[in-house]
C-alpha positions in Angstrom: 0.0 0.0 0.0 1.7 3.3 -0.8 0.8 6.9 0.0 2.1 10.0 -2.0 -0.1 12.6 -0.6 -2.3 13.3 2.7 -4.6 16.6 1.8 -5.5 17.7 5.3 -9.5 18.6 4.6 -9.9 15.3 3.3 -10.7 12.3 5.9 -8.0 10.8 4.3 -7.2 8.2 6.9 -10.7 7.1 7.1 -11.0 6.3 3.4 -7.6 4.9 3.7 -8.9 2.3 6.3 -12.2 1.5 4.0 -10.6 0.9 0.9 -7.2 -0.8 1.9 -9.1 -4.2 1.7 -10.9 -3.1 -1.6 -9.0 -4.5 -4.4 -7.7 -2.1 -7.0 -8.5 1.3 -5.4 -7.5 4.7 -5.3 -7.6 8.4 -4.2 -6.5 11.0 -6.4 -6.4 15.0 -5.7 -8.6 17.5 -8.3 -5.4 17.4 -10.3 -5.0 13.6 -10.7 -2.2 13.9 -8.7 -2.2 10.3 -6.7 -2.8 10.4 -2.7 -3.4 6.7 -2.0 -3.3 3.2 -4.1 -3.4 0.0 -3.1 -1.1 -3.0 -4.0 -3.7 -4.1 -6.0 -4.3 -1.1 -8.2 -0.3 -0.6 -8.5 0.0 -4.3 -10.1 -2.2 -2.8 -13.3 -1.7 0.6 -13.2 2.2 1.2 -11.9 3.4 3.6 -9.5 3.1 6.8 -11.3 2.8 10.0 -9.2 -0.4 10.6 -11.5 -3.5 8.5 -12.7 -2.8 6.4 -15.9 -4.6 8.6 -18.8 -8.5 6.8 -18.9 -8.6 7.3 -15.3 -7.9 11.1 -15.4 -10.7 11.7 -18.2 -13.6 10.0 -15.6 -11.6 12.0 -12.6 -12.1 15.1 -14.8 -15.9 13.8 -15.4 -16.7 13.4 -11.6 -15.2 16.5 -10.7 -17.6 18.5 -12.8 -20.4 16.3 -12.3 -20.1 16.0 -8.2 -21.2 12.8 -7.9 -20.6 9.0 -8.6 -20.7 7.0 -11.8 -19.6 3.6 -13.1 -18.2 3.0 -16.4 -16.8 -0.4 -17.8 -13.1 -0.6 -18.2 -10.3 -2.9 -19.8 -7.1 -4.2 -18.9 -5.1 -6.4 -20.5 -5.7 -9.1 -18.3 -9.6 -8.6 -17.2 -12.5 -6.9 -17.9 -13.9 -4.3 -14.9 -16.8 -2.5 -13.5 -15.1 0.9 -12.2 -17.2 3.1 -10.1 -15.7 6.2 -9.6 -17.0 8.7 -6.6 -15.9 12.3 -5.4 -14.9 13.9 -1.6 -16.2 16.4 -0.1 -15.5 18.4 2.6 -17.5 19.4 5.6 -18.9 22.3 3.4 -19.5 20.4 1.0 -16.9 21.2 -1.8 -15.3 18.5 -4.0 -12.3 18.0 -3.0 -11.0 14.7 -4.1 -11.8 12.0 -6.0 -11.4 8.0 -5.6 -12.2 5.0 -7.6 -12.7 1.4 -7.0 -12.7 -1.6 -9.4 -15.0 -4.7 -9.5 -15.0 -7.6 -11.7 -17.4 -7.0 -14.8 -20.6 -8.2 -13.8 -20.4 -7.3 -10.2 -24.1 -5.4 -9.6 -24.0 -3.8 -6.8 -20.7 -1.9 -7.1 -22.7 1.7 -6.2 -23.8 0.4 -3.7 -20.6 -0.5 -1.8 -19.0 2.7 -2.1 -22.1 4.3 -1.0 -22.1 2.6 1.8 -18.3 3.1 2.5 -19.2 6.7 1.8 -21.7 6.7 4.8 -19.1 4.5 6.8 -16.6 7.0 6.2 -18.6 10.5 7.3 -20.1 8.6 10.1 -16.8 7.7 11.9 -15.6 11.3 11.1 -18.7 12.6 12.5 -18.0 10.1 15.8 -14.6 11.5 15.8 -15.6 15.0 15.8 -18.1 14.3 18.3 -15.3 12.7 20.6 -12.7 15.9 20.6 -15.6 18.1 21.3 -16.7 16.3 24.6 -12.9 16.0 25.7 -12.8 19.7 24.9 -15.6 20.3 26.3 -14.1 18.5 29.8 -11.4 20.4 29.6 -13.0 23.8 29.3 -15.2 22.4 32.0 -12.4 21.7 34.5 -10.5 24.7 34.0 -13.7 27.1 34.2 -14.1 25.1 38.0 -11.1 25.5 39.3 -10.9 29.4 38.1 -14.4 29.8 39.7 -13.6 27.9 43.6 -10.3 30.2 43.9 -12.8 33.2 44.2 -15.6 32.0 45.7 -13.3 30.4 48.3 -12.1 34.0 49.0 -15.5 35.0 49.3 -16.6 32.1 51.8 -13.2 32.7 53.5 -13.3 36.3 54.0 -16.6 36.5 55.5 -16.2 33.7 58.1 -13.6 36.1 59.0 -15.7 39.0 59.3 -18.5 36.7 61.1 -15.7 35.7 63.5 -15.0 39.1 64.0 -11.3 38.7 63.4 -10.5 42.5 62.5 -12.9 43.4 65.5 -16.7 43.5 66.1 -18.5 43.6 63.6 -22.0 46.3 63.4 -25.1 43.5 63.8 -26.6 45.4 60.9 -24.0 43.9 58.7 -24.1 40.3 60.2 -27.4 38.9 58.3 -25.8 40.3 55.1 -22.4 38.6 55.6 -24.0 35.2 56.4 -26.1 35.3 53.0 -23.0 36.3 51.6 -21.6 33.1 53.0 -24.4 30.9 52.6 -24.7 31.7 48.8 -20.5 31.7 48.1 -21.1 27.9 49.8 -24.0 27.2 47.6 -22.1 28.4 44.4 -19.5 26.2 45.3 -21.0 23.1 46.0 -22.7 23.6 42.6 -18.8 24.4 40.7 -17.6 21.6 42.7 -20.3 19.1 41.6 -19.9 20.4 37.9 -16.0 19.1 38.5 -16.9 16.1 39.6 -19.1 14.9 37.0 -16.4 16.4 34.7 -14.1 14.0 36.2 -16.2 10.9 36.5 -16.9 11.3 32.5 -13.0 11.4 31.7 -12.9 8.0 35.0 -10.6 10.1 36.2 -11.7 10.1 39.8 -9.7 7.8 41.9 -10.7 5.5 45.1 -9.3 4.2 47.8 -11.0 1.1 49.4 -10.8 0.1 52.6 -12.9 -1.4 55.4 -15.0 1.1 57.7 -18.1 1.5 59.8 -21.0 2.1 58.1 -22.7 3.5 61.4 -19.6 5.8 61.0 -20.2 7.2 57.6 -24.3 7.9 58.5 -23.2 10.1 61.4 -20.8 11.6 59.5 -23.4 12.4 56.4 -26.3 13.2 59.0 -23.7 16.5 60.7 -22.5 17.5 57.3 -26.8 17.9 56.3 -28.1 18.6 60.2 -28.2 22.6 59.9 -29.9 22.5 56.4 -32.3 20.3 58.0 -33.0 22.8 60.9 -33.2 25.3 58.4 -35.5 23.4 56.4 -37.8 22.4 59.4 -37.2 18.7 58.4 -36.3 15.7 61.3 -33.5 13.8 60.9 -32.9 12.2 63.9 -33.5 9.1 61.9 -30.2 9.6 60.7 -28.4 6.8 62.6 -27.9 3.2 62.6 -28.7 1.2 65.4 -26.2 -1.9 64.3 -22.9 -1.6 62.6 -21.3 -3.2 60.0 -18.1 -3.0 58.1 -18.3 -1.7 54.3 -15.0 -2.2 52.0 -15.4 1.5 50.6 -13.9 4.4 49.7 -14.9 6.3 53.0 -14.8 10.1 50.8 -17.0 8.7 48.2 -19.3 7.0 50.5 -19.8 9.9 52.4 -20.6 11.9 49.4 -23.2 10.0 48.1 -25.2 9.6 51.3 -24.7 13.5 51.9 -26.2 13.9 48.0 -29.4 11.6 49.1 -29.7 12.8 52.3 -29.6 16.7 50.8 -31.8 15.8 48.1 -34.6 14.0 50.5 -34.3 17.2 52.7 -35.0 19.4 49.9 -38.0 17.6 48.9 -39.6 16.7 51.9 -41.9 19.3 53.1 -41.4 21.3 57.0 -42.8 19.0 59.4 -41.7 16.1 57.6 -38.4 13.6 58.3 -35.5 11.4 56.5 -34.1 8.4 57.9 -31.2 5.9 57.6 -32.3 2.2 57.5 -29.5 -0.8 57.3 -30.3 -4.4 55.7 -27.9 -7.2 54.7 -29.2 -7.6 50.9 -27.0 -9.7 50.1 -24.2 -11.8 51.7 -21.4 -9.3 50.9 -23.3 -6.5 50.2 -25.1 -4.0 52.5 -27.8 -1.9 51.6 -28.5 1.9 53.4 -31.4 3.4 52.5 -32.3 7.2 52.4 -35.8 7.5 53.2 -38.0 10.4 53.6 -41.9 11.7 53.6 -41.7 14.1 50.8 -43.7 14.5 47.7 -42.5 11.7 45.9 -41.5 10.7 42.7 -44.0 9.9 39.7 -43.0 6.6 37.9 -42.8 8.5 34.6 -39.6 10.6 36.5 -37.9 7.6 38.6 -36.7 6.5 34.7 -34.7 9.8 34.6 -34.5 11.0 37.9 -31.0 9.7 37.2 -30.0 11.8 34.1 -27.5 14.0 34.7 -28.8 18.0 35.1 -32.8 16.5 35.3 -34.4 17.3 38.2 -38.0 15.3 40.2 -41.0 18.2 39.0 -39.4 19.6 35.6 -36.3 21.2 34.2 -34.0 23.3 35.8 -35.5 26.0 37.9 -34.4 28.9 39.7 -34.0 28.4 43.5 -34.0 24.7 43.4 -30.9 24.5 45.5 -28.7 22.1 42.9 -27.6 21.7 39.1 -29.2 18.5 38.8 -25.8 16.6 39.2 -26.1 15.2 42.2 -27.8 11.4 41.9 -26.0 11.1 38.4 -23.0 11.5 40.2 -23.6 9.6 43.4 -25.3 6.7 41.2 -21.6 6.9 38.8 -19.6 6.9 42.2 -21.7 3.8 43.6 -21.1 1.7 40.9 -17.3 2.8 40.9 -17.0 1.4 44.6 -18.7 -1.6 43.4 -22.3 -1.2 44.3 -25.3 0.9 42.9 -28.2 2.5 43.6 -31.9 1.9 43.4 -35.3 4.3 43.7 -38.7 3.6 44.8 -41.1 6.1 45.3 -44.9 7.2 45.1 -46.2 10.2 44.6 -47.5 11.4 48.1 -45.7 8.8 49.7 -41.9 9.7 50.0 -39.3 7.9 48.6 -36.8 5.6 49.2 -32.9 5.4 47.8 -30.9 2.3 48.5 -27.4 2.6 48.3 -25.7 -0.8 48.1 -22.3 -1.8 49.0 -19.8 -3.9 49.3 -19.5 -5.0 52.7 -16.6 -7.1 54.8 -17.3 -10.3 55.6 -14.2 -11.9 56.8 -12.1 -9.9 59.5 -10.2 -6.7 58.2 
């Protein structure tokens, strides 16, 4: 297989790929000027840097014509159905032309190379597709971290004020500075979830397993969530597990996920109402913790997407809802990471109920 020429506009590598198991087969620039033969097509035709003369008249006759077209041709060993076809670029323009042979006879010659054709723009379509999601990543982690340096400054500054450091501070000013804190935290939770589901689509986010109490991690979860609850007017005293058993986790990971379910439940659960912790053995090696809570519910229709990342239980995105819509894709992404998953029931009315499974320890640590 030899290759003279590599336009860049073309998806030359692509075509390469199709027709290097093609037979006699070729790509030629607007000028005849060859860009790719195969071994085949250089046992008839020779390695000349341009097409043999009959094959530049039907290049010439494609280029004009912009599309594809067979014709019968003769060697002087064999009698063949050439189909000749042009390339385009992603506008559209002509910008080089190839040509296949078949044995005379052969019916569905068109047919192959318009399939190729479709082959070919498909994969470069995939291929675009691909660098604009891992640009897309990358615009996305960069963006992040440029946003927490800031809000971290803002957080940071006014805990100091709160604090008083620099001296008392006028009680006028305090309510401001805590909503100035309160929504610095909020914005990034929200630029730290959009980094983590940046990360989990690139598997870049790394775990580290190792046995721990899972009455640990609830009580850990439950004080990282207790003064949204109070603000919320929402019991979770619930929050606790009576027995204890050992998970083989990744304790950071473990904790986010319940603190994602547990915020979630206490943002849908009406004042009054309360989220709880249950523990079962599911499984011999696996334990289950469920996040439960009396809230509205889910509708069956929305427990098939509730999963999806930036979807949200009740509709699209909407202002004041407290969250991006990240949060269960990402703690369903991590749960299967650590080797367990998570499942949803819920009724309208009724609550619902997330089980987190994991792996737990069987044999002593």
């Amino acid at each position: 297989m030899e290759n003279d020429h590599e336009p860049a506009p073309v998806p030359f590598r692509l075509w390469r790929a199709l027709l290097a198991e093609a037979g006699p087969a070729w790509l030629a620039d607007l000028d005849g000027r060859v860009l790719f033969r195969t071994r085949a097509f250089t046992t008839i035709f020779g390695n000349g840097a341009e097409l043999p003369p009959r094959l530049l008249a039907a290049l010439r006759q494609i280029r004009d014509l912009g599309h594809a077209v067979q014709a019968p041709l003769e060697t002087d060993r064999k009698r063949w159905q050439a189909v000749y076809f042009p390339i385009f670029d992603a506008e559209g323009t002509t910008v080089a032309v190839g040509g296949i042979l078949r044995p005379a006879g052969s019916p569905h010659a068109s047919d192959e190379m318009r399939q190729a054709a479709a082959e070919a723009r498909l994969l470069e379509l995939e291929e675009q597709i691909a660098e604009a999601e891992r640009r897309k990543a990358a615009l996305l982690q960069t963006m992040s971290h440029e946003l927490l340096t800031p809000l971290n400054a803002v957080v940071g500054f006014s805990e100091a004020a709160l604090q008083e450091v620099r001296g008392p501070l006028p009680a006028a000013y305090r309510e401001y500075l805590e909503h100035i804190r309160n929504a610095g935290r909020h914005a990034g939770d929200i630029v730290q979830t959009l980094l983590d589901a940046a990360r989990l689509d690139e598997t870049q986010v790394a775990t580290a397993r190792r046995p721990i109490s899972a009455r640990r991690l609830v009580a850990e979860a439950r004080a990282m969530v207790a003064l949204r609850a109070v603000e919320e007017g929402v019991d979770v005293s619930r929050v606790t597990l009576e027995r204890d058993d050992l998970v083989e986790t990744d304790p950071l990971r473990a904790r986010q996920i319940l603190v994602n379910l547990l915020v979630n439940a206490i943002k849908f659960t009406p004042r009054g109402g309360a989220v709880g912790i249950d523990a079962q053995r599911s499984e011999p090696d696996c334990l289950d913790l469920v996040v439960w809570d009396t809230g509205i519910g889910i509708s069956l229709a929305e427990q098939e997407r509730i999963f999806e990342p930036f979807y949200q239980a009740g509709g699209a995105l909407r202002a004041g809802s407290g969250g991006a819509g990240l949060g269960l894709a990402i703690s369903r992404q991590l749960a299967r990471l650590l080797g367990g998953d998570i499942f949803l029931s819920s009724e309208p009315g009724k609550g619902s109920r997330f089980t987190v499974r994991l792996p737990r320890l069987t044999s002593p640590a």
